[in-house]
MARLUM-727779 format. One record per residue: x, y, z of N, C-alpha, C, O in turn. Coordinates in steps of 0.2 Angstrom, whole numbers, padded with zeros to 4 digits, always signed. Atoms other than C-alpha are relative to their C-alpha. Example, Ala and Ser with C-alpha at 12.3 -4.5 7.8 and 13.67 -1.06 7.14 Angstrom:
BEGIN
+0004-0006+0000+0062-0022+0039+0004+0006+0000+0009+0005+0003
-0004-0006-0001+0068-0005+0036-0004+0005+0003-0001+0011+0004
//
This chain:
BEGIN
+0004+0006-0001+0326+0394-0082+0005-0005+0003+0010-0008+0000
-0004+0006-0001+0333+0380-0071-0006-0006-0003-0012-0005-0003
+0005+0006-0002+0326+0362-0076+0005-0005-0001+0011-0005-0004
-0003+0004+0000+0330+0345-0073+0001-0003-0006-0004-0002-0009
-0004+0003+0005+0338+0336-0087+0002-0007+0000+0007-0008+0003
+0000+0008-0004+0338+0316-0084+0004-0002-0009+0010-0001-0011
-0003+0005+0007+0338+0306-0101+0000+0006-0006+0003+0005-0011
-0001-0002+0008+0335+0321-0113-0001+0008+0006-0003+0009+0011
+0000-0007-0003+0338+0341-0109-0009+0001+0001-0013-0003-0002
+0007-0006-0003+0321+0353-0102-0005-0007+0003-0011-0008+0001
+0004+0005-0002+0314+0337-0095-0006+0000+0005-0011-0003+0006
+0004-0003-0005+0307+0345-0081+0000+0009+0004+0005+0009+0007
+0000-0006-0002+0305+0364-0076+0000-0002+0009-0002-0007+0012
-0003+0000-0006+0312+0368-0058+0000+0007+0005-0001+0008+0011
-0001-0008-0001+0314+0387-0057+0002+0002-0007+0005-0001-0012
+0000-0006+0008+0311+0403-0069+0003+0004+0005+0003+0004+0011
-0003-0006+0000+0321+0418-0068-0006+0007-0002-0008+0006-0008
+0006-0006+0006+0308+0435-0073+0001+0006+0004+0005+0004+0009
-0004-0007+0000+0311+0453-0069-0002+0002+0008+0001+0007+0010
+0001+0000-0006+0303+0450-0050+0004-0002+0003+0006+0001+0008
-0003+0004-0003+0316+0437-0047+0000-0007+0000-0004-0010-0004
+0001+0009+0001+0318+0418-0045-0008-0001+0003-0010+0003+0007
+0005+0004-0003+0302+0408-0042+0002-0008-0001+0005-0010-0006
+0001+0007+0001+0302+0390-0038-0006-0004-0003-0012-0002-0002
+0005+0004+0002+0292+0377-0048-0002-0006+0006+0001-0011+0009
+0004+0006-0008+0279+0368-0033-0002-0004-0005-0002-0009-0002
+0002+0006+0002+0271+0357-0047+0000+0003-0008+0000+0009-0010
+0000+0003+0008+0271+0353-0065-0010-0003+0001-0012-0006+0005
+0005+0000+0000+0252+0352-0068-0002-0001-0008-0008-0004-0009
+0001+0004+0004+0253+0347-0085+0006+0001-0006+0011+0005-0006
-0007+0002+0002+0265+0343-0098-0003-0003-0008-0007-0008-0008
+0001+0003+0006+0264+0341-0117+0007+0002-0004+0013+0005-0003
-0006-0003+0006+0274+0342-0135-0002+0005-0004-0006+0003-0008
+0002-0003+0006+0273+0354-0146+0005+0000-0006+0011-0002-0005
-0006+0000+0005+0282+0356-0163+0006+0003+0003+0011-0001+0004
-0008-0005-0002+0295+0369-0157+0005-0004+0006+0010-0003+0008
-0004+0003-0004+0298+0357-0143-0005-0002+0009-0011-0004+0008
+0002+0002-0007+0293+0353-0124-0005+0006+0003-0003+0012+0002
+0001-0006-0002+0280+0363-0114-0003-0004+0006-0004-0010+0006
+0001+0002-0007+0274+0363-0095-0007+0008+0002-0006+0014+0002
+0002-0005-0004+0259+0372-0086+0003-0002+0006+0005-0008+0008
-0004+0001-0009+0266+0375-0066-0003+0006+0002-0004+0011+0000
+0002-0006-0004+0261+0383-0053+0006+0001+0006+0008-0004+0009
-0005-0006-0002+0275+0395-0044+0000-0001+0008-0006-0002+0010
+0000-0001-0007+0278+0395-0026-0003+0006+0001-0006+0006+0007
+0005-0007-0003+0269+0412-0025-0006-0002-0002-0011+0002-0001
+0006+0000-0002+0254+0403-0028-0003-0001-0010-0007-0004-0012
+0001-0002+0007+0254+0409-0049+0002-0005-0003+0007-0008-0002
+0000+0004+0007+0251+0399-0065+0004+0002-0005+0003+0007-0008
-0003-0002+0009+0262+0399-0081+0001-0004-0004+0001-0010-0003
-0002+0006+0005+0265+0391-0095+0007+0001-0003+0009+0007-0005
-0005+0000+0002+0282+0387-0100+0003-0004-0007+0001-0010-0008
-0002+0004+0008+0290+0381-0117+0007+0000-0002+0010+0005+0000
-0006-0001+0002+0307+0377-0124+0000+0000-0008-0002-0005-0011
-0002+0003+0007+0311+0380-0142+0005-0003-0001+0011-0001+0001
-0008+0002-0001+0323+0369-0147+0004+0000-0006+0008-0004-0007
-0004-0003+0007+0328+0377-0164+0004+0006+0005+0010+0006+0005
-0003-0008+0000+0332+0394-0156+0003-0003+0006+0006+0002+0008
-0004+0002-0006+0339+0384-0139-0001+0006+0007+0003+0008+0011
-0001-0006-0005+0330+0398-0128-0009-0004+0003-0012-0007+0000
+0006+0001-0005+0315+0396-0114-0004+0008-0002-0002+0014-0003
+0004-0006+0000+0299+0406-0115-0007+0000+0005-0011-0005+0004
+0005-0001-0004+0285+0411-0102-0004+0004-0002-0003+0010-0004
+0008-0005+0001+0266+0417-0103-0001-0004+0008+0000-0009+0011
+0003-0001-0007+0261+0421-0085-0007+0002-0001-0008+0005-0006
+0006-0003+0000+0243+0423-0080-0004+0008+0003-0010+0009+0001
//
């Protein structure tokens, strides 16, 4: 996972990493908090939607693709 990181870490998703290879993040589509931490729907340069989430107990990134 790249993201940008301004005033606080995971502040903005950028690019994921997954077993296809990199995709770039074209838009941030929405963006909330959850307990565990930060999460973002985006849609993908190839067009695909995912949801992304940072835990920030466990310090790791997790994706649900549609």
């Amino acid at each position: 996972m790249e993201c940008y990181s301004g005033y606080q870490y995971a502040q903005e998703p950028r690019a994921v990493e997954h077993p296809e290879g990199r995709a770039e993040v074209v838009a941030v589509l929405q963006r909330w908090r959850e307990p565990r931490g930060p999460a973002f729907r985006v849609r993908l340069a190839d067009g695909s939607e995912a949801t992304l989430w940072y835990d920030e107990a466990l310090d790791q990134w997790f994706m649900e693709s549609d």
